[in-house]
N, C-alpha and C positions, 0 to 999 in steps of 0.2 A: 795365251792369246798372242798370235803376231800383231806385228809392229803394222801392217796393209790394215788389219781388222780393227786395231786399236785407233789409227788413225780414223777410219773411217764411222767407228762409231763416236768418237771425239767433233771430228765436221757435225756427225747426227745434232747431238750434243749441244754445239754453239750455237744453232740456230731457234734455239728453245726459247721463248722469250723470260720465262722466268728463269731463266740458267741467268740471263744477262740483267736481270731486275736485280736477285739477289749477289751477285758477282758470284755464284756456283764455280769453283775451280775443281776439275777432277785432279786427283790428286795418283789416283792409278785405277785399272784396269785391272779383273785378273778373270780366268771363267766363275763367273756364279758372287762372285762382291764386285763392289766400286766402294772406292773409298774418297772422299772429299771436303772442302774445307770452304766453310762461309763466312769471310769478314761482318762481323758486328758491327752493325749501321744503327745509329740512335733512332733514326726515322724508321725502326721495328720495335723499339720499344715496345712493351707494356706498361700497365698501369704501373709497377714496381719496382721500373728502369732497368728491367733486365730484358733477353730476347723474348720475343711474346713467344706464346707455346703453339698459335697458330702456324708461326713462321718458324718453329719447331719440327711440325708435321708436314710442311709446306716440302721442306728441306727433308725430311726424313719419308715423302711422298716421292719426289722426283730422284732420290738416290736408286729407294727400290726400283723406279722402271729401269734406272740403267745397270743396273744388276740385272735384271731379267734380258738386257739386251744383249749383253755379252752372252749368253745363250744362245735366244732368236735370233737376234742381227738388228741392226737399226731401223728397220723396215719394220719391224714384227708392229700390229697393230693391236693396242693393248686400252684397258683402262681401267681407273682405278674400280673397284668394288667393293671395300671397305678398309678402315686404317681403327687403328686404337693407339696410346700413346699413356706412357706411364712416367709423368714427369719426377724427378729423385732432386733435382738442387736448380737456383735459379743460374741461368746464363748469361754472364756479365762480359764475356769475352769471344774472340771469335768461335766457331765450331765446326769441331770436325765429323764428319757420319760412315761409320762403316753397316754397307748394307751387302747383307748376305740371303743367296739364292735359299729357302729352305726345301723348294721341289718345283719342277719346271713341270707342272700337269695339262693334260692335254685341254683342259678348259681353262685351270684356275693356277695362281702361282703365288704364292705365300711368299714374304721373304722380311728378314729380321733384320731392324735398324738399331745400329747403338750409337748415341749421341754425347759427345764429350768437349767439355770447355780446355782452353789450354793447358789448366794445367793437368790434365789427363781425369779432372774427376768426372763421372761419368753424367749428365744430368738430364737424360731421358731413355729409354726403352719402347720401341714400336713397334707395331707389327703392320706389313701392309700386303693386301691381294690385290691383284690385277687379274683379270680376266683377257683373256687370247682372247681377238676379234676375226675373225675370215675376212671382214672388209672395213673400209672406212664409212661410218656412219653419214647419208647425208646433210649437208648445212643448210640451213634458211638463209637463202639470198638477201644478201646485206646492201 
């Protein structure tokens, strides 16, 4: 990926409001992964003081779109379609998510998250689809 494309899907990126809810830092680019890192905030909690597993998928939701963008472009008009999630150890510490492209389909786009605490143990597995949109869905006037 160049450095014009990388920037640009980076700008896409920042203006995401959940990128800046969870403090989302990419950590790199490359075609078909994004790899990235979420400081552990107590106010994610779960019941068990570890990261909740929602804010697990949350995070292992918004990696795969930008994996899939480094493909399309930051423009591509996408949404999610289904996710699943297999949690393996609890998350006591920040987390990092490598999400990889698994097929760029002309409707549907699968792509595989793995989620890991500092010290490299791995403590989730996802999988998430997005579905390729032609246009932007209308909003109800607010």
């Amino acid at each position: 990926m160049d450095a014009n494309s990388r920037q640009t899907l980076l700008a896409r990126v920042a203006v995401i409001p959940i990128v800046e809810t969870l403090r989302i830092s990419i950590d790199e680019f490359s075609e078909g992964t994004c790899m990235a890192t979420v400081p552990r905030q107590r106010a994610y909690d779960g019941i068990y003081e570890s990261l909740h597993g929602g804010i697990l998928m949350t995070i292992a939701d918004s990696i795969a779109c930008f994996a899939i963008m480094t493909h399309l472009g930051p423009d591509a008009i996408l949404t999610t379609t289904d996710m699943n999630i297999r949690f393996l150890a609890p998350c006591l510490t920040d987390v990092s998510a490598r999400a990889t492209v698994i097929k760029i389909g002309k409707t549907l786009c699968p792509v595989a998250v793995d989620l890991y605490d500092e010290s490299a143990t791995k403590v989730a597995v996802a999988q998430v689809t997005y579905m390729r949109l032609s246009a932007m869905p209308s909003r109800p006037a607010t």
